[in-house]
C-alpha positions as CSV (number, residue, x, y, z in Angstrom):
1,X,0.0,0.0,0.0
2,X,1.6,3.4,-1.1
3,X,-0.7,4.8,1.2
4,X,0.3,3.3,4.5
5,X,2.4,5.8,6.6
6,X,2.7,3.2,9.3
7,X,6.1,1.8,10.8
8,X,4.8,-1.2,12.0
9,X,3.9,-3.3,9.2
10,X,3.0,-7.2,8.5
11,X,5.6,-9.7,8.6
12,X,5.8,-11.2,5.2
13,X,5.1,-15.5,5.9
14,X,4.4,-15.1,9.1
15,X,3.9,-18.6,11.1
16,X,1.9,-17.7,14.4
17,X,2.5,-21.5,15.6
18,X,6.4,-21.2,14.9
19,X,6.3,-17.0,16.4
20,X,4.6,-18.7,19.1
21,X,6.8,-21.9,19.9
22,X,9.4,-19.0,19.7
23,X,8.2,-16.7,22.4
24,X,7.7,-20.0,24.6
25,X,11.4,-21.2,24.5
26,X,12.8,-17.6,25.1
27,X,10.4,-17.7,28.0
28,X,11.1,-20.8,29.3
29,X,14.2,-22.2,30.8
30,X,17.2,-19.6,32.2
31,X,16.3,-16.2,32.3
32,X,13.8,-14.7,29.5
33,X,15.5,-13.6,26.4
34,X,14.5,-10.3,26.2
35,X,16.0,-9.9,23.1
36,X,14.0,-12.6,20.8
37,X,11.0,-11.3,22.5
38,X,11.5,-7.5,21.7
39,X,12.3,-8.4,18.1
40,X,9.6,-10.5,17.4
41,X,6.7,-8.5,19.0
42,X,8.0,-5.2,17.6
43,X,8.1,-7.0,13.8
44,X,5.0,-8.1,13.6
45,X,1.6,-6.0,13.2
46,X,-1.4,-6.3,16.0
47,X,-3.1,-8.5,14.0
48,X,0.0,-11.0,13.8
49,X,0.1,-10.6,17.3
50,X,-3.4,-11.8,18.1
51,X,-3.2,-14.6,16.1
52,X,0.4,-15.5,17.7
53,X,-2.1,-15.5,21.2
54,X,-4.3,-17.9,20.1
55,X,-1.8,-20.5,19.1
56,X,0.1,-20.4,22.2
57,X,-3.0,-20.6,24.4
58,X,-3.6,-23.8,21.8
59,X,0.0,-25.8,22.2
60,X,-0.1,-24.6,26.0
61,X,-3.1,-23.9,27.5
62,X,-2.5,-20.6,28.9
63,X,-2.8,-16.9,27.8
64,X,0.6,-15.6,26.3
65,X,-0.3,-12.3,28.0
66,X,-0.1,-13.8,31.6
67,X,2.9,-15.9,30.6
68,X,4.7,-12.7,29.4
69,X,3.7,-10.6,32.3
70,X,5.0,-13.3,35.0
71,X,8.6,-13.3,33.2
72,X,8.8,-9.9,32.2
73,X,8.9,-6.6,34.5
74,X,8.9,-2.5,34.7
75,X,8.6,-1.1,31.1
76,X,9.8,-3.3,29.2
77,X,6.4,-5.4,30.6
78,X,4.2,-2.6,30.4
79,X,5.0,-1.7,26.6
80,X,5.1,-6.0,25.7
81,X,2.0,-6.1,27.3
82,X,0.9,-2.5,25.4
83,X,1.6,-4.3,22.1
84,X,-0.4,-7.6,22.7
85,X,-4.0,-5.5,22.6
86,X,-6.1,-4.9,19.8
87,X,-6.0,-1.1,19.0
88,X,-9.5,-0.1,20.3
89,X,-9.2,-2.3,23.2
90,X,-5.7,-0.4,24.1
91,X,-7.4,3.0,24.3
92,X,-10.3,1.7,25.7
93,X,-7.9,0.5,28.4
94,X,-6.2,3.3,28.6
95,X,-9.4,5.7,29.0
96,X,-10.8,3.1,31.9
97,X,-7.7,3.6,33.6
98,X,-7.6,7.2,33.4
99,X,-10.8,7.5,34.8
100,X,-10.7,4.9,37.6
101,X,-7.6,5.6,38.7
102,X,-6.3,7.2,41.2
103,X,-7.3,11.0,40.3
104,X,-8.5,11.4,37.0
105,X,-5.7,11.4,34.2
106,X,-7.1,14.3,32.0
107,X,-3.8,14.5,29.7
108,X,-5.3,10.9,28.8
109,X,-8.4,11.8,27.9
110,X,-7.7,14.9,26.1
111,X,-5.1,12.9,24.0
112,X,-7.2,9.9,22.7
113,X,-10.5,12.3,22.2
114,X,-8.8,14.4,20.4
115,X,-6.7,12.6,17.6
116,X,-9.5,9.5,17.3
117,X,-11.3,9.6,13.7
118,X,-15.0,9.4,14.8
119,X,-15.1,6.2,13.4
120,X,-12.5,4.9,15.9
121,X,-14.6,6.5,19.1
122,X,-17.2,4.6,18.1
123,X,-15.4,1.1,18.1
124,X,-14.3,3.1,21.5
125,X,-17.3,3.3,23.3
126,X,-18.7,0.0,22.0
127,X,-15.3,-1.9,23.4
128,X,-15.5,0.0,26.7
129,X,-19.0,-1.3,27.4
130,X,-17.9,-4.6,26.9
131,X,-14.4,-5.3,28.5
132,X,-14.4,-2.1,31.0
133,X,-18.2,-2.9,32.3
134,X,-19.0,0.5,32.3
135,X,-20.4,3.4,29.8
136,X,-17.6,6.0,29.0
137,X,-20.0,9.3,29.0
138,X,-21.4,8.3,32.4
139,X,-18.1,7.5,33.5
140,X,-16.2,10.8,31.6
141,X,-19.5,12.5,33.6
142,X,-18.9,11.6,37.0
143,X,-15.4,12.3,36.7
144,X,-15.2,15.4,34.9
145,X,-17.2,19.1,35.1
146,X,-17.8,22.3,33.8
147,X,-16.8,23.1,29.9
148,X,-14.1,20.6,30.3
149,X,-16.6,18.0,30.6
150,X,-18.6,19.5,27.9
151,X,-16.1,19.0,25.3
152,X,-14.7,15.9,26.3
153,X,-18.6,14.4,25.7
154,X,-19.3,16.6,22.6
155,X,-16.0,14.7,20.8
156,X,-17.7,11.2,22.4
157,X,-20.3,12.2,20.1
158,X,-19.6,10.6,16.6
159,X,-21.9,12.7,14.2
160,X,-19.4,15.6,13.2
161,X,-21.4,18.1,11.2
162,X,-19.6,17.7,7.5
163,X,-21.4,20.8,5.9
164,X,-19.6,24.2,6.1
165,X,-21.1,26.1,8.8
166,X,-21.6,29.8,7.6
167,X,-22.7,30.7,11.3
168,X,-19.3,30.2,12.3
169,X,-17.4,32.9,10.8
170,X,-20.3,34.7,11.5
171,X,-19.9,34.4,15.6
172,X,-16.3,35.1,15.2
173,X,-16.4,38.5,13.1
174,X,-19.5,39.4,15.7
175,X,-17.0,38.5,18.9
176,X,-14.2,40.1,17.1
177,X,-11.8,36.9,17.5
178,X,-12.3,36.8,21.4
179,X,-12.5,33.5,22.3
180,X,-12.8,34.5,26.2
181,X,-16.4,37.0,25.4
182,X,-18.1,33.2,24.0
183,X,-16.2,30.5,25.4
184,X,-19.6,28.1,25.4
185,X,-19.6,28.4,21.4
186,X,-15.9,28.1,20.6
187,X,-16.7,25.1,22.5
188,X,-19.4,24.3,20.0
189,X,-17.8,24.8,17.2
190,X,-14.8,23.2,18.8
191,X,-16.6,20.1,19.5
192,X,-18.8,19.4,16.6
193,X,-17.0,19.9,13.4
194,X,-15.0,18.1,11.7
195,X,-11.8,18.6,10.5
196,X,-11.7,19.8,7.3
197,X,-14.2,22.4,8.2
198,X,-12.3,23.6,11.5
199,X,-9.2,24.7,9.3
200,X,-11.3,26.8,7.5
201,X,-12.9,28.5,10.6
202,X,-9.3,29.0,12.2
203,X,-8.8,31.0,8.9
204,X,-11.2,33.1,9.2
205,X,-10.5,33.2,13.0
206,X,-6.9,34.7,11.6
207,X,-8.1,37.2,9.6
208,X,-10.4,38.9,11.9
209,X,-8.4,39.4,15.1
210,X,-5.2,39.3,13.5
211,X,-4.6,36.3,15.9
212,X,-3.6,32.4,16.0
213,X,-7.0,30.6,17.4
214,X,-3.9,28.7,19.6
215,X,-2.6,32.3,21.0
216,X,-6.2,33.3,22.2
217,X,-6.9,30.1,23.7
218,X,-4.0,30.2,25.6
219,X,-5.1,33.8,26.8
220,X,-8.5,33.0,27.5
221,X,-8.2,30.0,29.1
222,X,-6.3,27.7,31.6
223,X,-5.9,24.5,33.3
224,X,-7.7,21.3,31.8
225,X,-10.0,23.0,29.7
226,X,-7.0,25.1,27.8
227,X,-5.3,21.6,27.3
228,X,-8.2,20.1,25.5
229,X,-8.9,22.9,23.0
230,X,-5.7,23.3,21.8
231,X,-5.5,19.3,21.4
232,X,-8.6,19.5,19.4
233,X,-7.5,23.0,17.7
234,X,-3.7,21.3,16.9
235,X,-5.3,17.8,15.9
236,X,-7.6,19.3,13.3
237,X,-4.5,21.3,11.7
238,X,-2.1,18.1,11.6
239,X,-2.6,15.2,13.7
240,X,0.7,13.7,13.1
241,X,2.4,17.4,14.3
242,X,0.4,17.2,17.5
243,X,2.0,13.6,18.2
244,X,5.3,15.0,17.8
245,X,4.9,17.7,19.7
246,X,3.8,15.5,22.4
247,X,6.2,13.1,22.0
248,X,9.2,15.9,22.1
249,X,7.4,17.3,25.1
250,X,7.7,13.9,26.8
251,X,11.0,13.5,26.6
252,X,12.7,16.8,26.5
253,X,11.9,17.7,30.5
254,X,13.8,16.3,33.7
255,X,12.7,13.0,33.8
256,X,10.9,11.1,30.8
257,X,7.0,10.9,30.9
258,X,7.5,6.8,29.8
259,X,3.5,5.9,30.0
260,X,3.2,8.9,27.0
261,X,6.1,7.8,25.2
262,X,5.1,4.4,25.3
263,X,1.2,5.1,24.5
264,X,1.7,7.1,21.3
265,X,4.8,4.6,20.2
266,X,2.2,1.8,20.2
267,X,-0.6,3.4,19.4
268,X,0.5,5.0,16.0
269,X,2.8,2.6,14.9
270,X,0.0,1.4,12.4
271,X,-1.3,4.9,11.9
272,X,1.1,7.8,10.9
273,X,4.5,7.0,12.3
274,X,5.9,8.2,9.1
275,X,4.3,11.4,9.7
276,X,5.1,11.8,13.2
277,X,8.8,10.8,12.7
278,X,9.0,13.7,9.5
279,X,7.0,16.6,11.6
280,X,9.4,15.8,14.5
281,X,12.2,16.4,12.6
282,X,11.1,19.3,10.7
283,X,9.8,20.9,14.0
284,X,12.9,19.9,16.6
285,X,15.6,19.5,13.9
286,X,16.5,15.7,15.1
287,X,15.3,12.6,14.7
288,X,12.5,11.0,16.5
289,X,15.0,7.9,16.7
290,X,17.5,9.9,18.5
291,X,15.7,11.5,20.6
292,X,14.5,8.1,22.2
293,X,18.0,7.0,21.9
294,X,18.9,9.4,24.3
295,X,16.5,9.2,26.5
296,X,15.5,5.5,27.1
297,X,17.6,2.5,28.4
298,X,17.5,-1.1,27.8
299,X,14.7,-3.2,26.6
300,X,12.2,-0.7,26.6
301,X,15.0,1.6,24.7
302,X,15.5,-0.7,22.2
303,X,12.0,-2.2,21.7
304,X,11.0,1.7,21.0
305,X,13.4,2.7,18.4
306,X,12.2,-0.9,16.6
307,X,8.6,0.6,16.6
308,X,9.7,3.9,15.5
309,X,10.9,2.2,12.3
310,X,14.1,4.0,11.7
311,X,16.2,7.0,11.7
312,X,15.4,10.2,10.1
């Protein structure tokens, strides 16, 4: 596929019984090679992976995840285990555990609501039913409030209005660009278009105050709610530039943010990683693959620069 900006791709003849029969002798008998496990996980695609599950629970009778988790540990078991779910069940994992964790993790939240195609938050909200036992709006809803809240369930909402909304430009010539006088319809607008039609209204945004919609959000608003608009504002410009951004920004502090890192290295390897790895370098002037070289160690290090594909 010409099309497929992903780094993770399907391994050509792949043999699930044999990848499996693998993972079990590098698991079994002294210490775990790491090594065979990194490079066989990382080389295959989710799909390859699921079918890899099955044939181990087949010749052994248990669940590869468990077996994996018991002989693995820190990161390195964290991102392994990261790799072995489905896509939609990973973010619907991921959401669950932002909001019934300890405090609610709203940097989750506004990251997967954000950059999900409304197709995906669908699959979302269906798969969190069924493996998290719960309903995602009630649970965003009793975890959440104010126009932080209102967003977040606006982008749960999977009907995106596709037309061009002639209202819009309208509100912003009448507020003159001030996204602090009508907060509650930036919002709207914010939470109920799609993409395409968002770039045009940040346009229009430009030319009447003179200002970046980013630059007035950032003066109008704060906290949580700041956060999430300019996820949703940066995601409809270029998703794969928000990734990077929030990649670079995991890294490039005292002390790496590994559960970001690791989330967005798995969860766009099949999506844009092509993307993210070009906007990174155009935006920071190194290399994605670098940049994780520096700042990661062992396994996990090295199982990370495998998903990233390459150096730019």
């Amino acid at each position: 596929l010409a099309s497929y900006r992903g780094s993770v791709k399907d391994f050509v003849n792949c043999n699930a019984k044999q990848d499996a029969e693998l993972l079990h002798k590098a698991m079994k008998g002294i210490g775990t090679y790491e090594d065979t496990i990194l490079m066989l996980l990382a080389s295959r695609s989710n799909n390859q992976r699921q079918e890899i599950k099955v044939e181990y629970k087949k010749a052994h009778g248990k669940d590869l995840v468990s077996a994996l988790k018991s002989e693995l540990g820190g990161l390195f078991e964290t991102l392994v285990v990261a790799l072995m779910t489905p896509p939609i069940s990973y973010d619907a994992s991921q959401l669950h555990k932002a909001l019934k964790g300890v405090g609610t993790d709203d940097d989750v939240l506004i990251e997967i609501l954000a950059s999900r195609t409304c197709a995906q938050i669908k699959d979302i909200v269906k798969v969190y039913k069924k493996e998290c036992g719960g309903k995602l709006e009630k649970d965003i809803t009793g975890d959440t409030s104010g126009n932080f809240q209102k967003l977040l369930i606006m982008l749960l909402q999977v009907n995106k209005e596709r037309r061009r909304d002639k209202r819009d430009t309208e509100l912003i010539a009448a507020g003159k660009g001030k996204v602090g006088t009508d907060e509650e319809k930036f919002i709207n607008i914010l939470g109920n278009r799609s993409h395409e039609h968002l770039r045009l209204v940040f346009d229009a945004y430009k030319k009447v105050s003179g200002n970046d919609i980013e630059d007035s959000i950032e003066g109008a608003t704060t906290g949580n709610l700041e956060n999430l608009m300019l996820a949703v504002v940066k995601c409809a410009k270029s998703v794969p530039a928000y990734f990077a951004e929030s990649l670079y920004r995991s890294m490039r502090r005292a002390g790496t943010d590994d559960q970001t890192l690791m989330r967005i290295m798995v969860s766009r390897g099949e999506t844009d990683m092509l993307d993210i790895r070009a906007c990174f370098k155009k935006m920071y002037g190194a290399s994605l693959y670098t940049t994780i070289q520096e700042d990661t160690t062992g396994d996990y290090g090295k199982a990370l620069l495998y998903l990233c594909g390459g150096n730019d």
